[in-house]
C-alpha positions as protocol buffer text, in pm:
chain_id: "A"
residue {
  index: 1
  type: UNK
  ca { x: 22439 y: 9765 z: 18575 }
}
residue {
  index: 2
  type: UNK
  ca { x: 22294 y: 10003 z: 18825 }
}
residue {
  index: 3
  type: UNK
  ca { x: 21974 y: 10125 z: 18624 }
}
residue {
  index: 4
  type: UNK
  ca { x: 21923 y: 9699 z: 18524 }
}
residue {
  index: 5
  type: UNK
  ca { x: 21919 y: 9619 z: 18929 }
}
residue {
  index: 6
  type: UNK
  ca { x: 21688 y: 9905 z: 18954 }
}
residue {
  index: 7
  type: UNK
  ca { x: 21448 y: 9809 z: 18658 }
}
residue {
  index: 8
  type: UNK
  ca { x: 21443 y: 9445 z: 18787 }
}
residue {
  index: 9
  type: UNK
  ca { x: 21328 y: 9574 z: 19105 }
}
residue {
  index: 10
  type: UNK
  ca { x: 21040 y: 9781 z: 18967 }
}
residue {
  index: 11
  type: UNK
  ca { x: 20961 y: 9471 z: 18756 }
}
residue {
  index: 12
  type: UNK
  ca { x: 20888 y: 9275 z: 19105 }
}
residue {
  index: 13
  type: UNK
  ca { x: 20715 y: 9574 z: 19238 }
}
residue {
  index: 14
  type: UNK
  ca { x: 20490 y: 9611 z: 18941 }
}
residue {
  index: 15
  type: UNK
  ca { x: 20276 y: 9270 z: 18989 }
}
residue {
  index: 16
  type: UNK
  ca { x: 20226 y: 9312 z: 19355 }
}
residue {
  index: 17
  type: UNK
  ca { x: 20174 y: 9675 z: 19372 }
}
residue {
  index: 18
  type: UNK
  ca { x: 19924 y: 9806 z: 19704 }
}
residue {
  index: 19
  type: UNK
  ca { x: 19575 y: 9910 z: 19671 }
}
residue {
  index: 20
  type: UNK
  ca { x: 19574 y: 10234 z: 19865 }
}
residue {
  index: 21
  type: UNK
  ca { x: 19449 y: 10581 z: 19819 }
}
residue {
  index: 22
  type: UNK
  ca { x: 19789 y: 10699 z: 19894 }
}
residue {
  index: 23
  type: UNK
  ca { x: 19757 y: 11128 z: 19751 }
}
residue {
  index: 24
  type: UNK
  ca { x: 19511 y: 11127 z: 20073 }
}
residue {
  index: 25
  type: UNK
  ca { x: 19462 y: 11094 z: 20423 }
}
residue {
  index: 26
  type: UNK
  ca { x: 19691 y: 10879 z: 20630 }
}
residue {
  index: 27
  type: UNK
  ca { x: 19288 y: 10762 z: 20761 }
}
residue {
  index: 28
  type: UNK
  ca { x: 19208 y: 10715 z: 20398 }
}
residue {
  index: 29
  type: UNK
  ca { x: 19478 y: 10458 z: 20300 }
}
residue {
  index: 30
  type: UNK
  ca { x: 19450 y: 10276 z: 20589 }
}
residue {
  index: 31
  type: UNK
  ca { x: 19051 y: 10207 z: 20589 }
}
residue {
  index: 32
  type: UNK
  ca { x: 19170 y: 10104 z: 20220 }
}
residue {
  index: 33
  type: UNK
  ca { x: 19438 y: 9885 z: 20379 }
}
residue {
  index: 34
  type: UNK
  ca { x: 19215 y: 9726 z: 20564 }
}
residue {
  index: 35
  type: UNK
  ca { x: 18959 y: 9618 z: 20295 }
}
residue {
  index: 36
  type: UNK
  ca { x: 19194 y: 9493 z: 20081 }
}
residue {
  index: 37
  type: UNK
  ca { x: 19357 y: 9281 z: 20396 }
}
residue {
  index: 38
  type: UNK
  ca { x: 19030 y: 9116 z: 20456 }
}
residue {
  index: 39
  type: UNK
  ca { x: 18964 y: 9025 z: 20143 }
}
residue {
  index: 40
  type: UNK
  ca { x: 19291 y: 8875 z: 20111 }
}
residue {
  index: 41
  type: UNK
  ca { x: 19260 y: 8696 z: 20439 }
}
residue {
  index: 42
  type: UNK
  ca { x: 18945 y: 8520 z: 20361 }
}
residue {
  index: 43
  type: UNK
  ca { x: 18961 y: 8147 z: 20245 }
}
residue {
  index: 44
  type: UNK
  ca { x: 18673 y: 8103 z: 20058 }
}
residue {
  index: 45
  type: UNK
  ca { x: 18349 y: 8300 z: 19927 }
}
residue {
  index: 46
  type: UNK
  ca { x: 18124 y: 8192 z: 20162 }
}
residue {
  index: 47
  type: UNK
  ca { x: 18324 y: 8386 z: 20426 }
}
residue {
  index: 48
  type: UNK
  ca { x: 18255 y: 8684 z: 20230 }
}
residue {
  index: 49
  type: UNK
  ca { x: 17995 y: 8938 z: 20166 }
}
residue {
  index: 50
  type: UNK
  ca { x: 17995 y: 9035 z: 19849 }
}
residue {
  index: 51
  type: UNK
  ca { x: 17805 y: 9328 z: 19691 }
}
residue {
  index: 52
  type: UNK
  ca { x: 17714 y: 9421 z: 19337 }
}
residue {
  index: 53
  type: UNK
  ca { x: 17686 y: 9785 z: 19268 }
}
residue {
  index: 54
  type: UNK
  ca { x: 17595 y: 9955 z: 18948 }
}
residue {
  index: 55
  type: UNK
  ca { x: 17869 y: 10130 z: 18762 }
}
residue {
  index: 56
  type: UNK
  ca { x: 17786 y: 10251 z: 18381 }
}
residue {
  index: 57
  type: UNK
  ca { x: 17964 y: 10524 z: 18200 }
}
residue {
  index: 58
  type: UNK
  ca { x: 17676 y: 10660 z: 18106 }
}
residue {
  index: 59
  type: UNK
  ca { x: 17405 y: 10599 z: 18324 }
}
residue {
  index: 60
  type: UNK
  ca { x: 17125 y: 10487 z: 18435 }
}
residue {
  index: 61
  type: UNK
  ca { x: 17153 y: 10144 z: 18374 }
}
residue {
  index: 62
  type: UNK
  ca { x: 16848 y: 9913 z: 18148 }
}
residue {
  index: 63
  type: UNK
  ca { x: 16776 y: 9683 z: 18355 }
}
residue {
  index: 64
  type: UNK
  ca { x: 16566 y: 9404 z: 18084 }
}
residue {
  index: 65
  type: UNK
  ca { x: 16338 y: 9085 z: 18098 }
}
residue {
  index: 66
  type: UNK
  ca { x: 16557 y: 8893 z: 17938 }
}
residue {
  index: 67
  type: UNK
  ca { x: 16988 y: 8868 z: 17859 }
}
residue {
  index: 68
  type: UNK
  ca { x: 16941 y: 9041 z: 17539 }
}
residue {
  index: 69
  type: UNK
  ca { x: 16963 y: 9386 z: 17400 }
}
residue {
  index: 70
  type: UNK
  ca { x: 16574 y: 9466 z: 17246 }
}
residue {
  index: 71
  type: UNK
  ca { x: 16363 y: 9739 z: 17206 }
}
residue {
  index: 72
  type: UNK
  ca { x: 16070 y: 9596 z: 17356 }
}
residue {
  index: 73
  type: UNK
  ca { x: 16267 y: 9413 z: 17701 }
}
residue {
  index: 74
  type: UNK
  ca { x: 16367 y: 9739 z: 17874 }
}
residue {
  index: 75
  type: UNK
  ca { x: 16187 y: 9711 z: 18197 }
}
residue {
  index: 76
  type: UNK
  ca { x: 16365 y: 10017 z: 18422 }
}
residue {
  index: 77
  type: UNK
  ca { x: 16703 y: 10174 z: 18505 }
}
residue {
  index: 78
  type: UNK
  ca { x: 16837 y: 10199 z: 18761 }
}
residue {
  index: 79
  type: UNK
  ca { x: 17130 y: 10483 z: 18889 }
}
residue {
  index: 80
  type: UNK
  ca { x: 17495 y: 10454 z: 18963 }
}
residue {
  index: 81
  type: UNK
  ca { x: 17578 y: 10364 z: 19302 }
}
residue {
  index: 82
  type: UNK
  ca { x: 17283 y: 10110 z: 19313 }
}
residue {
  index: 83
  type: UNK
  ca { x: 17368 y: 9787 z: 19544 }
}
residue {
  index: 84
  type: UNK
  ca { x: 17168 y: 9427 z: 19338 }
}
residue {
  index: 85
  type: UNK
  ca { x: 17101 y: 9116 z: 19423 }
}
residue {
  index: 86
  type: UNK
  ca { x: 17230 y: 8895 z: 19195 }
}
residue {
  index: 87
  type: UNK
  ca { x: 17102 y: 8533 z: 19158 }
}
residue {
  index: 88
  type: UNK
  ca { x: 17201 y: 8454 z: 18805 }
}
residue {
  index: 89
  type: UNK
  ca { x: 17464 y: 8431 z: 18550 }
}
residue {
  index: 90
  type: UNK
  ca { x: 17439 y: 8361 z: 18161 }
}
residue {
  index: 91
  type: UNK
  ca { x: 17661 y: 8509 z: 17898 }
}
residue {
  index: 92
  type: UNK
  ca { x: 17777 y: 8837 z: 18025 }
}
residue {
  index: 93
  type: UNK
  ca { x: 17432 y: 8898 z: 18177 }
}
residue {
  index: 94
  type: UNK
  ca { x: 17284 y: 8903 z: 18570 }
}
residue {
  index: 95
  type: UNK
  ca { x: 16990 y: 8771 z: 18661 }
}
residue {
  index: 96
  type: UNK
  ca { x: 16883 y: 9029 z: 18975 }
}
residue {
  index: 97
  type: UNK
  ca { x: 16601 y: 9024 z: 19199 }
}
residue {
  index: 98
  type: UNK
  ca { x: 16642 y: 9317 z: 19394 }
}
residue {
  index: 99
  type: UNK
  ca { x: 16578 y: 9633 z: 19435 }
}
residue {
  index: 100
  type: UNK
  ca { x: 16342 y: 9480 z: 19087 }
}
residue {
  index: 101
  type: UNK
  ca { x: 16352 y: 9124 z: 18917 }
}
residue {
  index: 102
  type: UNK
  ca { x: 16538 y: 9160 z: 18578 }
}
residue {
  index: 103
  type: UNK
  ca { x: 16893 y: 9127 z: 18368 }
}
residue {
  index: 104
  type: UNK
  ca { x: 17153 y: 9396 z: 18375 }
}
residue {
  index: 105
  type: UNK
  ca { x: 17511 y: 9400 z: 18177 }
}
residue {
  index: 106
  type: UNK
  ca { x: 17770 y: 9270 z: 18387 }
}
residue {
  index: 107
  type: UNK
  ca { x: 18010 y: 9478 z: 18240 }
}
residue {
  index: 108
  type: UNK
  ca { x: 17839 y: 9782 z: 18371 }
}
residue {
  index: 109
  type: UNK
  ca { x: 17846 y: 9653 z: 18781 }
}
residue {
  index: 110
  type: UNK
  ca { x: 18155 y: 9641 z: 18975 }
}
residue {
  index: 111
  type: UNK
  ca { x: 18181 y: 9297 z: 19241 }
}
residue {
  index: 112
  type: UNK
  ca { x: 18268 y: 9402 z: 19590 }
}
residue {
  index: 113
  type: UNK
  ca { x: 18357 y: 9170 z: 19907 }
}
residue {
  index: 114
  type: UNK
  ca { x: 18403 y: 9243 z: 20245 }
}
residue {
  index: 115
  type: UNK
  ca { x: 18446 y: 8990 z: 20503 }
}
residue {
  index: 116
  type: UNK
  ca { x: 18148 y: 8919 z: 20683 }
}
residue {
  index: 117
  type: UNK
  ca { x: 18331 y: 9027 z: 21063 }
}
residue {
  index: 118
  type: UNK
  ca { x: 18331 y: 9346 z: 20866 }
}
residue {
  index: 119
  type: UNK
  ca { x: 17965 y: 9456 z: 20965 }
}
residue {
  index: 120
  type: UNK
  ca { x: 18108 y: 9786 z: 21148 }
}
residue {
  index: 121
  type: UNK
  ca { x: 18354 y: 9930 z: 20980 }
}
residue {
  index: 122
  type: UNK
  ca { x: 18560 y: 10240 z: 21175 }
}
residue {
  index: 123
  type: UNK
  ca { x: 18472 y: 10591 z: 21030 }
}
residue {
  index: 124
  type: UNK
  ca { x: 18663 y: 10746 z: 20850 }
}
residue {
  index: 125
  type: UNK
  ca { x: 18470 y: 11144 z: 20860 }
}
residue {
  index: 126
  type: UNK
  ca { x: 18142 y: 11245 z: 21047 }
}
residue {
  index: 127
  type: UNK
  ca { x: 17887 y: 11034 z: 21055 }
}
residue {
  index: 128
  type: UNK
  ca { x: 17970 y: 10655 z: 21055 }
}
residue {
  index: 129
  type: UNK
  ca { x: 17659 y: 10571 z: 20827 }
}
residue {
  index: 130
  type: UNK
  ca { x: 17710 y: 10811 z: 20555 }
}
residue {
  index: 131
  type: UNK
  ca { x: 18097 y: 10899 z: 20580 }
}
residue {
  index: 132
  type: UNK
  ca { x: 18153 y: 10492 z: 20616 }
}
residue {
  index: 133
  type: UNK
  ca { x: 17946 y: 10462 z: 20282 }
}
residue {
  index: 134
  type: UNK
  ca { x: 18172 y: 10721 z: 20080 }
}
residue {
  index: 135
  type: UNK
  ca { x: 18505 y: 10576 z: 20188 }
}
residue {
  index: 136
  type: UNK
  ca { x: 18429 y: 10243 z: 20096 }
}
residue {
  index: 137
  type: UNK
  ca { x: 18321 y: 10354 z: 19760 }
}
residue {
  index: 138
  type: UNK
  ca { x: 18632 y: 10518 z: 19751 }
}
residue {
  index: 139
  type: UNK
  ca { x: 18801 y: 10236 z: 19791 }
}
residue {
  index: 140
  type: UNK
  ca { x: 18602 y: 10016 z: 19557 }
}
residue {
  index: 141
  type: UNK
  ca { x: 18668 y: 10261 z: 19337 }
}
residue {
  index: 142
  type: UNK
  ca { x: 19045 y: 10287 z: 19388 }
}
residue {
  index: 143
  type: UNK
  ca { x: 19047 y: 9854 z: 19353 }
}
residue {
  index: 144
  type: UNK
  ca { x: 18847 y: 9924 z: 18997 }
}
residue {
  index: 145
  type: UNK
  ca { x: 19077 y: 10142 z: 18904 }
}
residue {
  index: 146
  type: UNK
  ca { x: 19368 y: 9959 z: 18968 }
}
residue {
  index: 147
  type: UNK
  ca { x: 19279 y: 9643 z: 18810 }
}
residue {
  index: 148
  type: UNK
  ca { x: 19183 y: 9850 z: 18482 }
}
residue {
  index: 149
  type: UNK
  ca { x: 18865 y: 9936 z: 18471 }
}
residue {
  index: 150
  type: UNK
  ca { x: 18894 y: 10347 z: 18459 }
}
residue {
  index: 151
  type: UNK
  ca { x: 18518 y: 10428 z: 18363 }
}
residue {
  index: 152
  type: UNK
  ca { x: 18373 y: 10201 z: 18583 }
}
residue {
  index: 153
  type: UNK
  ca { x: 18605 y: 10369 z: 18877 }
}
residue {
  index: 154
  type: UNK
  ca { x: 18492 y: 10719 z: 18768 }
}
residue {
  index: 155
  type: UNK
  ca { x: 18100 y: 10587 z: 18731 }
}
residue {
  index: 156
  type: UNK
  ca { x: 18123 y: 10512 z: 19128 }
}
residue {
  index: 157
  type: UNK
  ca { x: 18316 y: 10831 z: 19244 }
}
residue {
  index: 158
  type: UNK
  ca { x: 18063 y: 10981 z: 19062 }
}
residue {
  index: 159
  type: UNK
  ca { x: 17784 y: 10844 z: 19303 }
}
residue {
  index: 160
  type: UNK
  ca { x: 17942 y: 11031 z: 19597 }
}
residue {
  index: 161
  type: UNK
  ca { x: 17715 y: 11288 z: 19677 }
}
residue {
  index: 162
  type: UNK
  ca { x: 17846 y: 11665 z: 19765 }
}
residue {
  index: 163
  type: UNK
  ca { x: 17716 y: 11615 z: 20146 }
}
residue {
  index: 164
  type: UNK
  ca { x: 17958 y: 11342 z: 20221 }
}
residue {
  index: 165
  type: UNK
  ca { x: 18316 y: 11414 z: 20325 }
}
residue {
  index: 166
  type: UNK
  ca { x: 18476 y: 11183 z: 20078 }
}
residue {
  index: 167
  type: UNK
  ca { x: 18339 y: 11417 z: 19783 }
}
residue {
  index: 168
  type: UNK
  ca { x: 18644 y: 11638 z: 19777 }
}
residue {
  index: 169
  type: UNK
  ca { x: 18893 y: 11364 z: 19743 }
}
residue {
  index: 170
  type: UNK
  ca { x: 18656 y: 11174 z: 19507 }
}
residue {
  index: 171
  type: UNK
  ca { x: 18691 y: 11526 z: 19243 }
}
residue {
  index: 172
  type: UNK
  ca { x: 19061 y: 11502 z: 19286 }
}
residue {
  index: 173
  type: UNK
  ca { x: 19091 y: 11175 z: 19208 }
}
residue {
  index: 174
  type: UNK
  ca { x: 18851 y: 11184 z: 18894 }
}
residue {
  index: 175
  type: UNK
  ca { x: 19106 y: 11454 z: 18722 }
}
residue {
  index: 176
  type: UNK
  ca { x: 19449 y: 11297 z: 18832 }
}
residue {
  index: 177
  type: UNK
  ca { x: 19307 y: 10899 z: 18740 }
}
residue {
  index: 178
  type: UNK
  ca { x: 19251 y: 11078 z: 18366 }
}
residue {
  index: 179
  type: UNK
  ca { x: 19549 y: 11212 z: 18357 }
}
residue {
  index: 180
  type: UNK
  ca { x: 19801 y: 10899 z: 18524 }
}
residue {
  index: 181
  type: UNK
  ca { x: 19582 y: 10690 z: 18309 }
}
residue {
  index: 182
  type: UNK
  ca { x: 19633 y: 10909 z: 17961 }
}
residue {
  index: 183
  type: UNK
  ca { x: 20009 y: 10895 z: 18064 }
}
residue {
  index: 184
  type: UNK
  ca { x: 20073 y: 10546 z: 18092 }
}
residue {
  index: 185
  type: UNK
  ca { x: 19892 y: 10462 z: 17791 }
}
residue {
  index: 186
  type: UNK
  ca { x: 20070 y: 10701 z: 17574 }
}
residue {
  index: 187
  type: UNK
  ca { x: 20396 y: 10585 z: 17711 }
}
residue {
  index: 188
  type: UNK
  ca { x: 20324 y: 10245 z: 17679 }
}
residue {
  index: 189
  type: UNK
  ca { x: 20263 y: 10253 z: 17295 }
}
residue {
  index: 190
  type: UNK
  ca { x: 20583 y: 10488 z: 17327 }
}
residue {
  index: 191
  type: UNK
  ca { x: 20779 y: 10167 z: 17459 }
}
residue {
  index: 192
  type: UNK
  ca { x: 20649 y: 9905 z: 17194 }
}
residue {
  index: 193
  type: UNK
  ca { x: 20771 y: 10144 z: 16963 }
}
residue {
  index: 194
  type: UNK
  ca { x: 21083 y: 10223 z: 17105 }
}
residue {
  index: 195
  type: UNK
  ca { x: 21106 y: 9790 z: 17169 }
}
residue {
  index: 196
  type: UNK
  ca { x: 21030 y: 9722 z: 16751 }
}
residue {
  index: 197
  type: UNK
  ca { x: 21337 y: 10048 z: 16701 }
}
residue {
  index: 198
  type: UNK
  ca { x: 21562 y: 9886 z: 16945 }
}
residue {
  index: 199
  type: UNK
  ca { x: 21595 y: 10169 z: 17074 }
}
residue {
  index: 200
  type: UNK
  ca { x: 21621 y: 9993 z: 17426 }
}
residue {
  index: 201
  type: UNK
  ca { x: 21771 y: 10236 z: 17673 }
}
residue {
  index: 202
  type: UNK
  ca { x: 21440 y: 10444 z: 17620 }
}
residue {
  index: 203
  type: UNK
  ca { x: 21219 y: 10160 z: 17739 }
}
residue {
  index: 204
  type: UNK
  ca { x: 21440 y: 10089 z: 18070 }
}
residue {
  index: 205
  type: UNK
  ca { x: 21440 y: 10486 z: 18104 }
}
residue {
  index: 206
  type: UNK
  ca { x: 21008 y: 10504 z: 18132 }
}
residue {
  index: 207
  type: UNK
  ca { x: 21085 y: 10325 z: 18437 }
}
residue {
  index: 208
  type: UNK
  ca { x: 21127 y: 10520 z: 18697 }
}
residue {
  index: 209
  type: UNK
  ca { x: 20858 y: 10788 z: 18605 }
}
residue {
  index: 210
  type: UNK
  ca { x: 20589 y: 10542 z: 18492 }
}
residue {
  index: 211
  type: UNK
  ca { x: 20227 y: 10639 z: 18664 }
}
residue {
  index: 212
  type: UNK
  ca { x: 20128 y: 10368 z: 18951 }
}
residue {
  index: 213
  type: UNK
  ca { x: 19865 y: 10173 z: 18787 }
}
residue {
  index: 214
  type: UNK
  ca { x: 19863 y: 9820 z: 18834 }
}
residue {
  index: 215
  type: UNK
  ca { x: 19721 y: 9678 z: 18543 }
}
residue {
  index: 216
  type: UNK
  ca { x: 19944 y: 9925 z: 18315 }
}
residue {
  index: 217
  type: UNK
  ca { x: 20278 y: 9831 z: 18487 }
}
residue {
  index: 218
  type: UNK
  ca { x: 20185 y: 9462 z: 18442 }
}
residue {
  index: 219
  type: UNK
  ca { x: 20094 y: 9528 z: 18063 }
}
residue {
  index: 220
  type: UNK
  ca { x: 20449 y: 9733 z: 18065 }
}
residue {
  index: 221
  type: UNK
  ca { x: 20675 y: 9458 z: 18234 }
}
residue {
  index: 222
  type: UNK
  ca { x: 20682 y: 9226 z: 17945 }
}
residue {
  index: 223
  type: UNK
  ca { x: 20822 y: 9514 z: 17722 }
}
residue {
  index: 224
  type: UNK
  ca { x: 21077 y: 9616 z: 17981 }
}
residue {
  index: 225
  type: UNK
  ca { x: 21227 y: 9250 z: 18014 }
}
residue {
  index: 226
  type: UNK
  ca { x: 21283 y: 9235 z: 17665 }
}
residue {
  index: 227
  type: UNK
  ca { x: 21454 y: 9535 z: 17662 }
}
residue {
  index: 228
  type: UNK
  ca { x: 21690 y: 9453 z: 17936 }
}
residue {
  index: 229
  type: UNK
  ca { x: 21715 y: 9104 z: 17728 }
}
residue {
  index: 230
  type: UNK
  ca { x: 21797 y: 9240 z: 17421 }
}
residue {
  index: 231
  type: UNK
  ca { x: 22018 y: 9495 z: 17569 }
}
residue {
  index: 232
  type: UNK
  ca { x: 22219 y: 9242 z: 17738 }
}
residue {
  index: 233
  type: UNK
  ca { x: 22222 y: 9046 z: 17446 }
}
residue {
  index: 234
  type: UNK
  ca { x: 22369 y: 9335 z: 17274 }
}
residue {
  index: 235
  type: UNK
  ca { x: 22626 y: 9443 z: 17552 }
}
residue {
  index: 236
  type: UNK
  ca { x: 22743 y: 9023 z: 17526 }
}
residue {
  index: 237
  type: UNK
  ca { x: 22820 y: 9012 z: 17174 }
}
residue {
  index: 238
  type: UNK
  ca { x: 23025 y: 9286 z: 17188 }
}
């Protein structure tokens, strides 16, 4: 009855899990704290100022004439790490007019909002400007990450360059997001099979170890209530 209480709890914890850093600075988490707070604070969009910033697994990015893939439409491309204008929307495509007019693959930018009090944020390491810059990509990055989007996380760490004090942590978290993300995944095939085997007691036991990634503990949760279901169910009949 103990490890059910305890799973149950988890189960709660794992759809409103915090956005932080956390393997970092106390500084760190709490600039990310912060970001998230004001985001969550705001009541609408026009409160907010929202940036779109280029994040492709394999950059640079085409940036075309029109919302189609072609041969003949490529106009640029444009690196990782690139802030756009957006002023357009059709079919998984944006319509940008800065820093060039064109369309770019949504899919391969990353939203961000800040509230718009938030035009001087504190620093975090050395200079505000730059050392500002590379914690709030790391926490972009972190939010990404979180919500499942692992190669577009990785794309903006990589943008980070070596002079800025948020490099370091941006290499650690590169190798230990690969391998938290590798281990959920595996694991959570490993519970749907364990689920179809009622073999029930295994999914509950995943628990406790499972890596904290948001969108993998929601994916998870389902699979762990019907274990405890079907477990109870069992333990009842008996």
């Amino acid at each position: 009855m103990a490890q059910i209480w305890q799973v149950m709890l988890w189960l709660l914890a794992s759809f409103s899990l915090p956005i932080a850093l956390a393997v970092f600075t106390d500084r760190l988490v709490m600039f990310s704290d912060e970001w998230r707070s004001q985001l969550a604070s705001t009541s609408s969009r026009s409160q907010l100022n929202c940036q779109t910033i280029i994040a492709d697994p394999n950059p640079p990015l085409n940036v075309r004439s029109s919302p189609v893939v072609s041969p003949d439409n490529k106009v640029a491309t444009l690196p990782n790490g690139t802030n756009l204008a957006v002023i357009d929307e059709q079919a998984g495509w944006l319509r940008i007019s800065s820093p060039l007019q064109g369309w770019v693959y949504k899919e391969l930018t990353v939203t961000s909002c800040l509230h718009s009090s938030d035009s001087n944020p504190k620093p975090l390491f050395g200079s505000p400007t730059q050392a500002d810059e590379g914690a709030k990509l790391l926490a972009i990055a972190t939010d990404q990450y979180q919500a499942g989007n692992l190669s577009g996380a990785i794309a903006l760490l990589k943008t980070i360059p070596p002079s800025n004090a948020a490099h370091s942590p941006a290499k650690l978290l590169m190798h230990q997001w690969q391998k938290d993300w590798n281990r959920a995944e595996a694991d959570y095939y490993m519970a749907q099979t364990a689920l179809r085997e009622h073999r029930w007691q295994e999914v509950l036991q995943l628990v406790s170890s499972y890596p904290d990634i948001r969108f993998w503990r929601e994916k998870l949760a389902p699979i762990v209530q019907q274990a405890i279901q079907q477990q109870h169910t069992k333990a009842s009949s008996n």
